[in-house]
DOKE-220927 format. One record per residue (C-alpha): x, z, y. Coordinates in steps of 0.5 Angstrom, whole numbers, padded with zeros to 4 digits, always signed. Layout:
N
XZY;...
END
This chain:
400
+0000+0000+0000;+0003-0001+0007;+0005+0005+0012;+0000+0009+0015;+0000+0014+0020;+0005+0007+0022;-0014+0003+0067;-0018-0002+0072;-0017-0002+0078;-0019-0006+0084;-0017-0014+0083;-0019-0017+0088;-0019-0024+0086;-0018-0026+0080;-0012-0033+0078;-0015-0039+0076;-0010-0040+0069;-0008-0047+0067;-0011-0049+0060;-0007-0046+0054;-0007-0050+0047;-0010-0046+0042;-0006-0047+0036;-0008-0044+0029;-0003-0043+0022;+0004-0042+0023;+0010-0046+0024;+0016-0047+0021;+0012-0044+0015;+0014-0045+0007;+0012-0043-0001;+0015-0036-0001;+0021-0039-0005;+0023-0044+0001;+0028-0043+0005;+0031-0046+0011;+0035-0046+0018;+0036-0040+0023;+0032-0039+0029;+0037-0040+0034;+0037-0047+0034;+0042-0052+0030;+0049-0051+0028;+0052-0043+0026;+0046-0037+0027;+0048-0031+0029;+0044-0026+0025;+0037-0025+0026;+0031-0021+0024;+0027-0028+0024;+0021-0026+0029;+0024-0032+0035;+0022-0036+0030;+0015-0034+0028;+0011-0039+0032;+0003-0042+0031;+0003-0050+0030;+0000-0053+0036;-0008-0055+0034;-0013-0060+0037;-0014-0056+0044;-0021-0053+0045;-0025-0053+0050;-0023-0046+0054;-0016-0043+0051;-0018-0035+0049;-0014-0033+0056;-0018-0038+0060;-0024-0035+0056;-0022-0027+0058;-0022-0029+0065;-0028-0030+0065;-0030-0025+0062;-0026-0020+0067;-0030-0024+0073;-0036-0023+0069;-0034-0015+0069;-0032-0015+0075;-0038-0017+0079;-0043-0011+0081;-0038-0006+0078;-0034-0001+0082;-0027-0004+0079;-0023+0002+0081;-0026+0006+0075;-0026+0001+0070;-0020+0002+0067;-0020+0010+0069;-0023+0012+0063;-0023+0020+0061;-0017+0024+0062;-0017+0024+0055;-0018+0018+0049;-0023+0019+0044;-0020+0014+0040;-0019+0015+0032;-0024+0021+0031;-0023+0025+0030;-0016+0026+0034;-0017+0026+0041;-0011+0023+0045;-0007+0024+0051;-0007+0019+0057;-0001+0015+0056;-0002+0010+0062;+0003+0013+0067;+0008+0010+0071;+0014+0011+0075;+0016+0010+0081;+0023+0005+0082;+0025+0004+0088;+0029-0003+0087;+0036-0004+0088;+0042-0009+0087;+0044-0008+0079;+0049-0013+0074;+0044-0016+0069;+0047-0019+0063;+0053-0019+0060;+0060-0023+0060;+0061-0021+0053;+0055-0024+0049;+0053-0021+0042;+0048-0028+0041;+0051-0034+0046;+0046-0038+0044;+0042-0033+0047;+0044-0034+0054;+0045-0027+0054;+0051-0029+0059;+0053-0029+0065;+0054-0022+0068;+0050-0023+0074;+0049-0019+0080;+0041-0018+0081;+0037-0015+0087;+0030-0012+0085;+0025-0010+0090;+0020-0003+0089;+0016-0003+0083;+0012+0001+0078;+0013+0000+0070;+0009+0003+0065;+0013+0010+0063;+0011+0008+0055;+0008+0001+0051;+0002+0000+0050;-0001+0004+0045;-0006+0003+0040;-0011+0008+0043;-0010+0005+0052;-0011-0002+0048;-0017+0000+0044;-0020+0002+0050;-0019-0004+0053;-0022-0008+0049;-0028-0002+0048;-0029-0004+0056;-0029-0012+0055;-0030-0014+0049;-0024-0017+0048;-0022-0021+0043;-0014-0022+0041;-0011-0029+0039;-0009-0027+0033;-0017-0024+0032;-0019-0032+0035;-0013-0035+0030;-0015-0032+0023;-0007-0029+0022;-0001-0026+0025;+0006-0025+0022;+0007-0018+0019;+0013-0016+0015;+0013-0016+0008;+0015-0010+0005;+0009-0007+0009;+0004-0011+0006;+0000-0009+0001;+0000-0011-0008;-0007-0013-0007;-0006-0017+0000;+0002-0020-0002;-0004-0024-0008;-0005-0028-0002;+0000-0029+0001;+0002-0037-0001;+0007-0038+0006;+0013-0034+0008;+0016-0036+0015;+0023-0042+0013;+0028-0038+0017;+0026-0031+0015;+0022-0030+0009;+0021-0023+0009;+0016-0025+0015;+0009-0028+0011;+0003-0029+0015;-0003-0025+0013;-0010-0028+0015;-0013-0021+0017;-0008-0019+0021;-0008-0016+0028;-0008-0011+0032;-0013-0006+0028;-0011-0008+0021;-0003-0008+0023;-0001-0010+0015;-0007-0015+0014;-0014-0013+0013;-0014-0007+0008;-0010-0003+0013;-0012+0000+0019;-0009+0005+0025;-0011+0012+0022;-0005+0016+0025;-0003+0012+0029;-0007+0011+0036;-0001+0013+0039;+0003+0009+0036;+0005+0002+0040;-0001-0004+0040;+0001-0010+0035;+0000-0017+0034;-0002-0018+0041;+0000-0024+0044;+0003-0026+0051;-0004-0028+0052;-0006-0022+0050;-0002-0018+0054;-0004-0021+0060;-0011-0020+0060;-0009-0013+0059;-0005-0012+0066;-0009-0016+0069;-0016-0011+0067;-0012-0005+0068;-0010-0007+0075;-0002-0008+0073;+0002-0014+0071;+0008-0016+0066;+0014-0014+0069;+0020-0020+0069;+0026-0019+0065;+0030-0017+0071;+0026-0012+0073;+0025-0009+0065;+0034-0010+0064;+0033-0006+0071;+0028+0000+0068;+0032+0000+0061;+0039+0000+0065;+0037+0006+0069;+0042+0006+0073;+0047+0005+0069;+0053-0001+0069;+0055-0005+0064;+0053+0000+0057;+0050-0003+0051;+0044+0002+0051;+0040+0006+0057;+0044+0012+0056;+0050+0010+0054;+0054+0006+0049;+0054+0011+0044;+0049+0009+0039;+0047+0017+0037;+0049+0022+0042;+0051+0029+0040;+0048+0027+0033;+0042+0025+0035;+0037+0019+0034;+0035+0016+0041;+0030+0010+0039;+0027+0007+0033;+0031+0002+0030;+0032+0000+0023;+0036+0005+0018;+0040+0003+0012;+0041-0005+0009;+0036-0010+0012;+0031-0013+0010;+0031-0009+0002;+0031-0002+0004;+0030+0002+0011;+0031+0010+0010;+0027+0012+0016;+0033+0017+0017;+0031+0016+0025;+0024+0019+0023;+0020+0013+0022;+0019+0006+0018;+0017+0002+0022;+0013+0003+0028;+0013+0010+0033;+0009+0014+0036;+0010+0011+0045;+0013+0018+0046;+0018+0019+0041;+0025+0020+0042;+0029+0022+0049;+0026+0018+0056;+0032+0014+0059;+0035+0016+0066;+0028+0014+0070;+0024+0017+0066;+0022+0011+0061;+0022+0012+0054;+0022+0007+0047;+0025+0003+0052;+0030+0000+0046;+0028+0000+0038;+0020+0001+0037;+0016-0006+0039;+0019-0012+0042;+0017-0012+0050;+0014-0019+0052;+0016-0020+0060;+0013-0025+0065;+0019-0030+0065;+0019-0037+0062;+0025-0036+0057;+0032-0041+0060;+0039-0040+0057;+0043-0042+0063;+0043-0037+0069;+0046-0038+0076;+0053-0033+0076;+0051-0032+0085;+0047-0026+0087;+0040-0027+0085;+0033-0024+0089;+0028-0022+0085;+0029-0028+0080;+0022-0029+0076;+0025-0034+0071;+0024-0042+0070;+0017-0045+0073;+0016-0047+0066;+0017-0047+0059;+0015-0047+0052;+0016-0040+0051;+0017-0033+0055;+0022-0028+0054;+0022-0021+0049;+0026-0015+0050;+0028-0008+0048;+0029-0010+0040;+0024-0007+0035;+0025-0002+0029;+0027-0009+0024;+0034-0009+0029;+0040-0006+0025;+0047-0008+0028;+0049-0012+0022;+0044-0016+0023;+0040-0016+0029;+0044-0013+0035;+0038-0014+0039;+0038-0006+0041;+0041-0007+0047;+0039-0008+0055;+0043-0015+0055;+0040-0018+0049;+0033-0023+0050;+0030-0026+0044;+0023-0032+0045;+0017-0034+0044;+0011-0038+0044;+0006-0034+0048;+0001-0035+0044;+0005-0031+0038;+0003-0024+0035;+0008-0021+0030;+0008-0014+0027;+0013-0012+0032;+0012-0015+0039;+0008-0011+0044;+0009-0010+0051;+0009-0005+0057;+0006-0006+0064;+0009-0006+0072;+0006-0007+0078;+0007-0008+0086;+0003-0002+0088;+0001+0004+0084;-0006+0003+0081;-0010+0009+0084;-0012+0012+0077;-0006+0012+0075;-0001+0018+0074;+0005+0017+0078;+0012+0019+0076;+0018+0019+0081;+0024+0016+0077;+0029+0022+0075;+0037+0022+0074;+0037+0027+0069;+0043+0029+0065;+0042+0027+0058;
END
């Protein structure tokens, strides 16, 4: 059996959104026997957990794409309506009877500044984590936790929101965390790593197909939700997705040219700071860090300004296109490419090992499909100004 246990504010208008494809079954999917090339592109691949690579394939467009459709679910919502306490809820979440769970929508304060983003020695070239670059950020607000199960749950309460892996039928989970009786489905495995199988069934309710469910973990982070997803929740919640400068900005907190948000040493004073995989990837991970697979969103030490998981746990999804090639000159507020075919992911995820996916780092970057949705991606929210329902934190330099 697979593990268990594992808000709006006023917007004043609402942005018309270009139609998306709607896309279905996986890409770069095989039988379970096949295998086949890496994710980061022709020639040697650096090691990887594979989830770049999970990709849906382009289907005959639609008549309104499932972003387009929630955008105008949330005009609807919002006409009539006092917008500033739609998002409010309670101060506490009465999700997952009978536990009753915390709000965990606050943020914190960043006051912006001049920081050196990426790296001059890149782990993954291929990744464009290169050039070192200096970078200017202005004031912001970050989410000081992903989003959980139970914030997500009550956004899709409030809109009757439906995610694109709900809309598609599928998402991609990790192998070992399906069960026997949903693994005598399974007939495709995705060509560039196999220990990714699509499950129909599988979304953000049922993180490992439709036999499994989020007992124990409505504080945990919200899964299978796509960039499409993630948005439409920002945008109820009266925030946005941040850039990925200003995420290398929060995870950094402060600090120059370190692998982590605190430091380079991967377990200060002994201690496990995130949640990464832990033993020999993919056959066996030991959970020496407390957990296989996902994490509650207040697990392990905050970082500097106060933000915690900001590596390990979920991948992060961020506003920006994905590009590999970044100017060296000092940059402003840098949003990314004007287009793409895919977005940016930071922060890594529990399936991260250093043998094999050293993605844990504030430098690392991963991609994909904004329509994509994984066991293992999920995201956390900015803003420009602090939504009035919101807790506000002013970011700490604490010693840790």
């Amino acid at each position: 059996m697979p593990l268990r246990g594992a808000g709006r504010v006023a917007v004043c208008t609402l942005v018309s959104l270009a139609c998306l494809a709607v896309t279905g079954a996986a890409e770069d999917t095989c039988a379970l026997t096949s295998a086949g090339p890496g994710d980061e592109g022709a020639g040697s691949a650096p090691p990887s957990c594979g989830c770049g690579a999970l990709k849906r394939k382009a289907k005959e467009k639609s008549l309104q794409s499932p972003l387009e459709k929630t955008v105008t679910m949330l005009e609807e919502i919002m006409q009539g309506e006092d917008a500033a306490l739609a998002a409010a809820g309670s101060e506490e979440l009465a999700a997952g009877a009978p536990n009753v769970y915390p709000r965990t929508n606050d943020m914190v304060s960043l006051e912006g500044g001049e920081f050196t983003m990426g790296t001059d020695e890149p782990v993954f070239v291929a990744d464009g984590e290169g050039p070192a670059r200096r970078v200017r950020v202005r004031q912001f607000h970050l989410d000081v936790h992903e989003v959980s199960n139970a914030e997500f749950e009550l956004f899709c309460n409030k809109t009757n929101y439906r995610t694109e892996a709900e809309s598609f039928g599928d998402s991609f989970v990790f192998d070992p965390l399906v069960s026997e009786e949903t693994r005598k489905t399974l007939t495709q495995a995705v060509a560039a790593a196999p220990w990714w199988v699509p499950v129909k069934g599988a979304d953000w309710r049922h993180p490992e197909g439709p036999d499994s469910d989020l007992e124990g973990r409505m504080d945990h982070p919200v899964v299978h939700v796509s960039w499409n997803d993630a948005v439409a929740y920002c945008k109820w919640a009266g925030k946005r997705l941040p850039t990925e400068a200003e995420w290398e900005y929060a995870c950094r907190s402060g600090l120059e040219g370190r692998f982590y948000p605190w430091g380079n040493k991967l377990n200060p004073h002994g201690e496990h700071w995130m949640n990464i995989w832990q033993g020999n990837f993919p056959a066996e991970d030991t959970g020496e860090d407390g957990y296989k697979a996902t994490a509650p969103v207040t697990a392990f030490k905050p970082n500097s300004f106060g933000l915690k998981n900001m590596v390990g746990n979920v991948w992060e999804w961020t506003e920006d296109w994905w590009a590999i090639k970044h100017s060296p000159s000092l940059q402003e507020d840098p949003v990314g490419p004007e287009t793409g075919t895919d977005k940016v992911k930071k922060g890594g995820s529990y399936m991260c090992h250093k043998s094999y996916c050293f993605r844990y780092r504030c430098a690392a970057r991963s991609q994909n499909t904004p329509d994509s949705a994984a066991g293992n991606l999920g995201f956390r929210c900015a803003s420009d100004v602090l939504p009035s329902v919101v807790k506000n934190n002013v970011a700490r330099k604490d010693e840790l």
